[in-house]
C-alpha positions in Angstrom: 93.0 -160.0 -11.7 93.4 -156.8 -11.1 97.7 -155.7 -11.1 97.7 -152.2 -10.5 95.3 -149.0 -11.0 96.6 -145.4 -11.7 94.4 -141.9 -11.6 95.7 -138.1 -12.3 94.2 -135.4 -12.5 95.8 -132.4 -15.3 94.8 -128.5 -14.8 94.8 -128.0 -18.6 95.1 -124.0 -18.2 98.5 -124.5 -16.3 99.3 -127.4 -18.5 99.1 -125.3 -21.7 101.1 -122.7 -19.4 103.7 -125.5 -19.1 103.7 -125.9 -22.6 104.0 -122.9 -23.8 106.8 -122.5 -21.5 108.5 -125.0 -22.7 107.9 -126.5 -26.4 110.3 -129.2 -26.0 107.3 -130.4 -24.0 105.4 -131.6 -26.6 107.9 -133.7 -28.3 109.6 -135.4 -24.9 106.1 -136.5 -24.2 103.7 -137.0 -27.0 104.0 -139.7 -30.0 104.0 -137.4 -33.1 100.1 -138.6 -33.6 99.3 -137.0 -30.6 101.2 -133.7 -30.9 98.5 -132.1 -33.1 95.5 -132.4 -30.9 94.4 -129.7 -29.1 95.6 -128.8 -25.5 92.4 -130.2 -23.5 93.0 -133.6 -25.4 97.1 -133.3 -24.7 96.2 -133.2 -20.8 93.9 -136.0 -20.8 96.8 -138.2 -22.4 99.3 -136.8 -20.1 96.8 -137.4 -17.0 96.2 -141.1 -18.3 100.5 -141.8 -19.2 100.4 -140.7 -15.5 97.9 -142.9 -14.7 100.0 -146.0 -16.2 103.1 -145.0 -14.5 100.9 -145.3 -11.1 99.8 -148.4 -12.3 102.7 -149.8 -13.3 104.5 -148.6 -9.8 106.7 -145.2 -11.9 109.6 -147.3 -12.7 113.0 -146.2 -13.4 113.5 -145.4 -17.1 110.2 -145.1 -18.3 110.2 -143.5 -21.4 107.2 -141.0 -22.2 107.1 -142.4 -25.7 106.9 -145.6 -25.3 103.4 -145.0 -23.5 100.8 -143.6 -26.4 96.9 -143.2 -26.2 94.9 -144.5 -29.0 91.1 -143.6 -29.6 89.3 -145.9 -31.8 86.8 -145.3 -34.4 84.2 -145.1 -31.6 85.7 -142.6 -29.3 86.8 -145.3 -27.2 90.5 -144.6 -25.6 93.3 -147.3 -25.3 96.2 -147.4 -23.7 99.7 -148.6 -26.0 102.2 -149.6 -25.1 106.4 -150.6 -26.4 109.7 -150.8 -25.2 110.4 -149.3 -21.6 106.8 -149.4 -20.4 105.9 -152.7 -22.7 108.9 -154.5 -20.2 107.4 -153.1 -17.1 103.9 -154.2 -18.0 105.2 -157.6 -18.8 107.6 -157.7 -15.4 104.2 -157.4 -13.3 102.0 -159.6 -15.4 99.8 -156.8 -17.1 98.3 -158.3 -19.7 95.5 -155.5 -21.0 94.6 -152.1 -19.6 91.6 -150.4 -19.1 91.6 -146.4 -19.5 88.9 -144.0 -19.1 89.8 -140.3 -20.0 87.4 -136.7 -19.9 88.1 -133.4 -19.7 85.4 -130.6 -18.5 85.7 -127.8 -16.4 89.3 -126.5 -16.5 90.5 -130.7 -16.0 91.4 -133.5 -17.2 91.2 -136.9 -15.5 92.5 -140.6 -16.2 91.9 -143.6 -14.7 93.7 -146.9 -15.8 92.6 -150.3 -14.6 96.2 -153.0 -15.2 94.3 -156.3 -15.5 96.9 -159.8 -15.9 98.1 -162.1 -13.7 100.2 -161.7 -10.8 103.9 -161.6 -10.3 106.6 -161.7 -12.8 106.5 -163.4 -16.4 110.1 -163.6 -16.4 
């Protein structure tokens, strides 16, 4: 069943802006194994941890590194999750997510399907 669904859209030009405006950026959002990747691949992560908070309904005291996008050997994107936005998912039942992320053309766009069961697991 399907719990929530979350999509953003990320300008990368002003997001690299944004950046370089301010660096503390990069760590308040980003999982050091993210941090190194290259600012069309930051806004696609940014755009899909958006995408989960939409998903998950923004709750309070969400913290932006407990949300982390994986890629496996494939290419394939994942979305991880601990802590803060681990006890969210598990408040509304979200047992798995489903993320598609691309960048082309000046943006980058996530979509994140929450699939579990409904209401709260206690």
């Amino acid at each position: 069943m399907i719990v929530g669904i979350g999509v953003d859209v990320v300008d990368i030009e002003r997001f690299r802006a944004q950046l370089e405006r301010t660096p503390a950026l990069l760590e308040r959002l980003f999982v050091p194994a993210e941090r190194g990747l290259p600012t069309r691949s930051l806004a696609a992560r940014f755009a899909a941890k958006e995408a989960v908070a939409k998903a998950l309904g923004a709750p309070a005291g969400m913290n932006w590194q407990h949300c982390s996008i994986a890629v496996d050997e494939s290419g394939a994107p994942s979305v991880v999750v601990e802590a803060t936005v681990a006890d969210a998912a598990r408040a509304r039942g979200i047992q798995a997510w489903h993320l598609s992320i691309s960048h082309d053309g000046g943006l980058a766009t996530a979509m994140v399907v929450a699939e579990g069961s409904s209401g709260t697991t206690g």
